[in-house]
C-alpha positions as a printed Julia matrix, in Angstrom:
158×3 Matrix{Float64}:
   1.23   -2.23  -20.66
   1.27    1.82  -20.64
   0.04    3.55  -17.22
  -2.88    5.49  -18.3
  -3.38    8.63  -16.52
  -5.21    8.77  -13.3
  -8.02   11.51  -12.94
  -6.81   14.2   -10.31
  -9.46   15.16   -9.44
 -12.68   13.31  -11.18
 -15.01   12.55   -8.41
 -16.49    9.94  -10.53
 -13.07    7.92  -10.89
 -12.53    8.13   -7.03
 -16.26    7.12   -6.08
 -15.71    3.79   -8.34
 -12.12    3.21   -6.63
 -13.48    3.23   -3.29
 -16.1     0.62   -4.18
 -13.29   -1.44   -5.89
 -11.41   -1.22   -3.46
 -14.13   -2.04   -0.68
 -14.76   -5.17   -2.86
 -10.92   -6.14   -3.52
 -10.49   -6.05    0.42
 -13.6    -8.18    1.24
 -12.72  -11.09   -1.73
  -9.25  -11.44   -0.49
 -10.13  -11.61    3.18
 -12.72  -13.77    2.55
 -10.52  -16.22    0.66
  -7.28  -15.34    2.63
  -5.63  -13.86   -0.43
  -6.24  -16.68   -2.17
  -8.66  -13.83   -5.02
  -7.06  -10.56   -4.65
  -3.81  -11.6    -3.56
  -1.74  -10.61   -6.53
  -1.64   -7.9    -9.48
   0.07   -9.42  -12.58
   3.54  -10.38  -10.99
   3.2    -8.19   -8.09
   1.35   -9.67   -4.44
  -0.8    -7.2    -2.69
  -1.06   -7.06    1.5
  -3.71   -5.52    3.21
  -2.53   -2.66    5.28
  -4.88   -0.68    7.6
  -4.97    2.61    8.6
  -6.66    4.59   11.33
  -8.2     7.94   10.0
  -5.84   10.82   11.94
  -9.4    12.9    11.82
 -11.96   10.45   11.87
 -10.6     7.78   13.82
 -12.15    5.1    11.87
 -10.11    2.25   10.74
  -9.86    1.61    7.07
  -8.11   -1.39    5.12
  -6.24   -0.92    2.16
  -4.96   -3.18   -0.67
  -1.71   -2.51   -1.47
   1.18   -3.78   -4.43
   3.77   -4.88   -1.8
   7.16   -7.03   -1.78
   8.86   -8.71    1.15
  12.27   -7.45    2.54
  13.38  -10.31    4.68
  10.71   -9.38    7.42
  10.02   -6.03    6.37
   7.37   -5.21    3.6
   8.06   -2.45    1.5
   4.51   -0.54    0.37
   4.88    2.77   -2.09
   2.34    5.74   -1.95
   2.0     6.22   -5.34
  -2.19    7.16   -5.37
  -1.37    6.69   -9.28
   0.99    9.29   -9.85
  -1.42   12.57   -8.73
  -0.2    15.4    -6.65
  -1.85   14.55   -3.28
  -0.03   12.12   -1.01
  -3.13    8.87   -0.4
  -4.64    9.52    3.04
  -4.1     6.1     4.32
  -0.14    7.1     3.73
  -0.7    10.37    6.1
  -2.79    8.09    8.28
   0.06    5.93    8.63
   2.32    8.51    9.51
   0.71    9.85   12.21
  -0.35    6.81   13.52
   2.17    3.95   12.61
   1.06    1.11   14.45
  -1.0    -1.52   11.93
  -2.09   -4.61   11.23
  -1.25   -6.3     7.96
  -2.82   -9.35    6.13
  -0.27  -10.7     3.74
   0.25  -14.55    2.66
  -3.03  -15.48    4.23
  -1.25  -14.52    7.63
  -2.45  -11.05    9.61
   0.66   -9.08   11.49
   0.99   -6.43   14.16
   3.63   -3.96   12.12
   4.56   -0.4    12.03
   5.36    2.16    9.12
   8.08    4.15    9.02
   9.16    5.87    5.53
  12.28    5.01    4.31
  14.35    7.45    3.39
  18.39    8.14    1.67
  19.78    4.67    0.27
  17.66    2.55    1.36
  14.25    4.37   -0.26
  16.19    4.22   -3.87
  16.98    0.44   -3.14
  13.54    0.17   -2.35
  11.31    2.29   -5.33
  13.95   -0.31   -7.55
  12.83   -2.95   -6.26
   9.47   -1.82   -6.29
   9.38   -0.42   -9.68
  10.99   -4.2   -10.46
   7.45   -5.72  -10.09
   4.97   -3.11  -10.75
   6.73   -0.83  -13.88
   4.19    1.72  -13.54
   5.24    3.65  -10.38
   7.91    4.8   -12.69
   5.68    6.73  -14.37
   3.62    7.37  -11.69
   6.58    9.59  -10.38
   7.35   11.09  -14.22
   3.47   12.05  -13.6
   3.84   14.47  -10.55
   5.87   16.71   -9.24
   5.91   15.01   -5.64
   8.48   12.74   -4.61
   6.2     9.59   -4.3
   6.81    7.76   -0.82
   8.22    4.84   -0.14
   7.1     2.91    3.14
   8.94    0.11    5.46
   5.95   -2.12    7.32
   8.46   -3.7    10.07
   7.16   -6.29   12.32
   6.22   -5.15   15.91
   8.72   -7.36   18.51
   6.4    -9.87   20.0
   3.3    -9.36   17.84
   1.39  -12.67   16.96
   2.66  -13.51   13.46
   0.67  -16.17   12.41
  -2.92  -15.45   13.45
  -5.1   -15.92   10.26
């Protein structure tokens, strides 16, 4: 399946995303990733972010793949120039709390960087093709994040 482009800037496109995306979050909590919970061969977590301006907290579905106890999350935003604000969120405010496997963790981002980032986009482009082309697509070098567990965070809270 090709990537089709993603608008860079079509309001229209991003107003529909954000309702998508408000709906994608509230089936899969409401079933506990039961509807939601995958994309073709690729599972999705729910990673939230705090708003660095706004201070409001905002969930996110995201393609993700396990890494022993790390997930590995990539901030694609389909291949445009900007970097996703939940991914700058993240950044400056690490800490989050992550629904994955019908299970909700305390982790924190960090971006991976060197060897371990091109292990990681490999892996990543392994189940979701398209952030190959996503990174053809702009001239950013798309981020790659680690979601580690926090040491003595409730794992299994769901």
């Amino acid at each position: 399946m090709a990537s089709a482009p993603v608008p860079q800037a079509d309001s229209r496109f991003w107003w529909f995303w954000e309702r998508f995306t408000s709906l994608h979050t509230g089936l899969y909590m409401l079933s506990g990733g039961r509807v939601g919970g995958r994309f073709g061969d690729a599972e999705i977590a729910l990673v939230e972010s705090v708003g660095r301006k706004s201070g409001k907290h905002r969930t996110h579905p995201l393609i993700c793949r396990d890494d022993g106890a790390d997930l590995t999350i990539v901030a694609s935003k389909g291949g445009v120039d900007r970097h996703p604000a939940w991914y700058l969120n993240l950044m400056a405010s690490p800490e989050t709390t992550v629904w994955w496997r019908g299970k909700q963790r305390r982790m924190r981002a960090r971006e991976a960087a060197g060897d371990e980032r091109e292990r990681l986009w490999e892996r990543m482009v392994e189940v979701y093709p398209d952030y190959a082309a996503y990174q053809r697509r702009t001239e950013r070098r798309i981020p790659v994040l680690v979601l580690e567990p926090l040491q003595g965070a409730a794992a299994g809270r769901g």
